[in-house]
N, C-alpha and C positions, 0 to 999 in steps of 0.2 A: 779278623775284621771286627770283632765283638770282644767289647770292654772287658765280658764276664771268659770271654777263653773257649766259650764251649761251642761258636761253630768254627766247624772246619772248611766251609763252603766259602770263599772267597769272590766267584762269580756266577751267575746264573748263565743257562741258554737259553734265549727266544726261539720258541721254534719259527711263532708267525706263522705263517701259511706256506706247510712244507710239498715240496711240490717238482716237478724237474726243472732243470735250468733258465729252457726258456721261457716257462710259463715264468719264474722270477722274474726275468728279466720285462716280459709284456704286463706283472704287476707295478714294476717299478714304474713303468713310463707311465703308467695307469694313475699310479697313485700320487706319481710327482707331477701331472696335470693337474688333478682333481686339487692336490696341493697348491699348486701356484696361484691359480682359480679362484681357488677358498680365500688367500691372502688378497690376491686383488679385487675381488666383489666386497669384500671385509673393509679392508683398506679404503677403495674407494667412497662406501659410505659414511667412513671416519672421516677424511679429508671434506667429501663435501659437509657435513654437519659444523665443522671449525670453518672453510672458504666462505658460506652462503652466510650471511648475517640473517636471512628468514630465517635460519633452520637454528638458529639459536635460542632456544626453548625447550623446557624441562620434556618431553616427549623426546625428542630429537639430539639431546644433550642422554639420554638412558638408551639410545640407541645406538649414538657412534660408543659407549660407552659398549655394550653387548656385543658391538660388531668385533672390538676392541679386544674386548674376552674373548669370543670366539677364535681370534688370530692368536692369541695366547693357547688359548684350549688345543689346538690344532698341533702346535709347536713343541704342546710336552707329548707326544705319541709319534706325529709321523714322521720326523727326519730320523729317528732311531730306525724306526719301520723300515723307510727307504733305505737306510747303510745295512741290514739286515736281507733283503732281495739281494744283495751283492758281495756279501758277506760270506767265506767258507765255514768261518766258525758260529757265527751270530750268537757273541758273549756279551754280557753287561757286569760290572760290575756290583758287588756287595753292596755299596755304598750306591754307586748310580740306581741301584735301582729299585729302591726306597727313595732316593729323592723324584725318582719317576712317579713313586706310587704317591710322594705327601705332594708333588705338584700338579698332577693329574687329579687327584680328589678335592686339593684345595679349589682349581677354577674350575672345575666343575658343581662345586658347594658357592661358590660366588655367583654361578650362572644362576643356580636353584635360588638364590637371593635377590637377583636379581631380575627373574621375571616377575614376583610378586610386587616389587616396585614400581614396574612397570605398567601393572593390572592396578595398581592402587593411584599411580600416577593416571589412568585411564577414566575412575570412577571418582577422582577429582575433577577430571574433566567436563565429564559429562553431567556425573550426578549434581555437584555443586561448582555451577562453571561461573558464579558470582564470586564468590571465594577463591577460585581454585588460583589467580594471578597474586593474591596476600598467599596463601598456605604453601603452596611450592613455588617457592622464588628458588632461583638458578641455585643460590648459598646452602639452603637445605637439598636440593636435591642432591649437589656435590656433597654434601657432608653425608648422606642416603648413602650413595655410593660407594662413597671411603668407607663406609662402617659395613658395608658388604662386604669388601676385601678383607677389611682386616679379620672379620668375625669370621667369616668363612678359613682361613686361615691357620685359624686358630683351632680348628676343628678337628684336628685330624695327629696332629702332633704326638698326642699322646699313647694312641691306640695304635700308631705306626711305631712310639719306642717297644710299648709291650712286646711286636711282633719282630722286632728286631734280637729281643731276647731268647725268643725258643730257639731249639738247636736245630742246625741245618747241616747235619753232617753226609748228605747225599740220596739220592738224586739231584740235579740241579738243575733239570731240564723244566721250561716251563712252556705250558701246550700255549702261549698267549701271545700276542703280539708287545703288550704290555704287561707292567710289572701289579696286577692285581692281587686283591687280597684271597680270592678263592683260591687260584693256584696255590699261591705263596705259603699260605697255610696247609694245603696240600706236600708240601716237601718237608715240611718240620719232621723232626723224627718222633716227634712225640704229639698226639693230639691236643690239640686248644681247642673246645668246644667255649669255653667261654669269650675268649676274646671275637671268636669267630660269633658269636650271639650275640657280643656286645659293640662289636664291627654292622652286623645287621639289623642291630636297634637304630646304634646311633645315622645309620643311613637310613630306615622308615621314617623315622624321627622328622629329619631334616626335609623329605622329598614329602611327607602327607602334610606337615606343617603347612608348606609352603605352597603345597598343590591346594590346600584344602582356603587358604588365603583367598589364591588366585579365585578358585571357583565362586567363594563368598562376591569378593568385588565384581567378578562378574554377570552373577545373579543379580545383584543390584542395578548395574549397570543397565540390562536388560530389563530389569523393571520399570528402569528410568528411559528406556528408549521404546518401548512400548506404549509411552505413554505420551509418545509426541508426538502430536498429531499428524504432522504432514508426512508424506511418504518419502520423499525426498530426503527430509531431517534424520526419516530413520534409517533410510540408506549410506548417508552418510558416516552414521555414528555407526555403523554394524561396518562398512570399510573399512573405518579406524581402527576398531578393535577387530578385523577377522584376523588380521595380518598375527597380532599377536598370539591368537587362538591356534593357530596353526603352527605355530613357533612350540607351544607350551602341549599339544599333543602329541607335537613329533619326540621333545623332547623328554617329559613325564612317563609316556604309555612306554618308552623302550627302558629308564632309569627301573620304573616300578617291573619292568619281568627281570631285569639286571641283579637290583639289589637290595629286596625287599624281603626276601629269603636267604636261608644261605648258600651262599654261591658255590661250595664246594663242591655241592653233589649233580651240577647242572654238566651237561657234555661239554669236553671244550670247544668244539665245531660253534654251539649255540652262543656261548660268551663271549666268541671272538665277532659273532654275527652282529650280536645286539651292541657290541661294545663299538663295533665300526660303524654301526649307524648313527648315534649318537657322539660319535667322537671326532668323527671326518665327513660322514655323509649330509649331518643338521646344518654344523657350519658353511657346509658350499652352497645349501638351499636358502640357508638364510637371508640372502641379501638379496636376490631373485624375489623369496617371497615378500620382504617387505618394502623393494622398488618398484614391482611389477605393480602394487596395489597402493602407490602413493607419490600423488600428484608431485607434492612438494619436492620427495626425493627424487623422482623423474628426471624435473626441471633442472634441479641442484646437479646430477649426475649430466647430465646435457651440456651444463655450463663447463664445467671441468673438461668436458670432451671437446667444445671448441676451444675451449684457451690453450690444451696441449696441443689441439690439431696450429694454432696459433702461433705456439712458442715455437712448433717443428718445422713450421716454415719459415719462422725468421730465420 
């Protein structure tokens, strides 16, 4: 499978969550709810954000975009997942699963990009709410966007060929549900401490960057909503941005025990823990948390539900 000749490993095994039959069987229906769920709480707040013409606004435009992601992010880990509960062999291949590992890190590095735009689009809001309809018009925010995808994207390419090049001439078995780099480097035949230290920079790198963003505009933000007088006003403004807040703790606090060291030496029981909360558990909370605490998408999700209750009894 390798240019250079020298592995002999052709395909990996997931182990996943090894287990007897039927518990597989009661994870599958477990995780293909929690799956369907995920896509349609996701889905629905993309459709209402394009249906409701209120909800077309740089705020609301970075959130069907996230929900958006999210339905992506979900899509590179769990249907392998689900074909693997039901699965005798539960094999992936050479090739498959390296594009497992560069699409799973890419939208995951696009989410990490994408909540700081978010927090920045929050503290234009607030902080300079004179400005904020000239500095983020709908065109920059889209063009914000695209340069999250692509940058993020681009992130990963390289440091997945390196690891494609060590030799993988057996074991093949990987303790994970997915194709990560701490395993992966665990099967090589020969140590890579450097890729694996230059695997763990470039991921501190990316996630205290972006965390440390976040917290900037948010400390600002809070400066600026502190300072306004009525109670109400600052009720408002701490609504607006809790939603996000909770989004960026659930998301961060599990990345930085994930992958801010290196992953090799962590048990695999723990990395499949922390990798399932962030990878399937955020996105089905997701849209819960930021419908339950916002009026707008409320409404917007209401309206959807009578026009199909609508179209179903035509």
């Amino acid at each position: 499978m390798n240019v250079s000749g020298v592995n002999t490993v052709t395909e990996f095994i997931l182990l996943s969550f090894p287990c007897s039959r039927e518990v597989q069987v009661l994870l599958f229906v477990l995780f293909s709810v929690s799956y369907i769920l995920t896509l349609m709480g996701n889905g629905a707040i993309v459709f209402a954000v394009k249906l409701d013409h209120r909800l077309h606004t740089p705020m609301y435009t970075l959130l069907a975009n996230f929900s958006f992601l999210e339905m992506c992010y979900i899509n590179t880990t769990v249907p392998n997942m689900l074909r693997n509960f039901l699965s005798e062999t539960k094999t992936i291949s050479f090739t498959a699963c390296f594009l497992q590992f560069y699409f799973f890190f890419s939208v995951g590095t696009t989410e990490t990009f994408l909540l700081p735009l978010m927090a920045f689009d929050r503290y234009l809001a607030i902080c300079r709410p004179l400005h904020y309809p000239t500095i983020m018009s709908s065109c920059l925010c889209m063009n914000l966007v695209g340069l999250c995808w692509v940058t993020a994207f681009l992130c990963y390419p390289v440091p997945i060929y390196f690891i494609t090049q060590l030799p993988f001439c057996g074991p093949n078995t990987i303790d994970h549900f997915v194709c990560d780099p701490g395993p992966l480097l665990a099967l090589s035949c020969t140590s890579a401490p450097g890729i694996e230290l230059s695997c763990s920079i470039l991921s501190s790198l990316i996630i205290f960057i972006t965390f440390f963003f976040i917290l900037g505009s948010y400390t600002l933000v809070l400066r600026a909503v502190l300072r306004v007088p009525s109670a109400s006003g600052r009720r408002k403004a701490f609504s607006t941005c809790g939603s996000h807040l909770v989004v960026v703790s659930l998301f961060y606090g599990t990345l930085m025990v994930m992958y801010i060291c290196p992953t090799s030496g962590k048990p695999a029981g723990i990395q499949k823990i922390v990798t399932l909360f962030y990878s399937s558990l955020t996105p089905l909370v997701n849209p819960l948390i930021y419908s339950l605490r916002n009026k707008d998408m409320k409404a917007a999700l209401r309206k959807i539900q009578k026009c199909t209750k609508i179209s179903q009894s035509e």
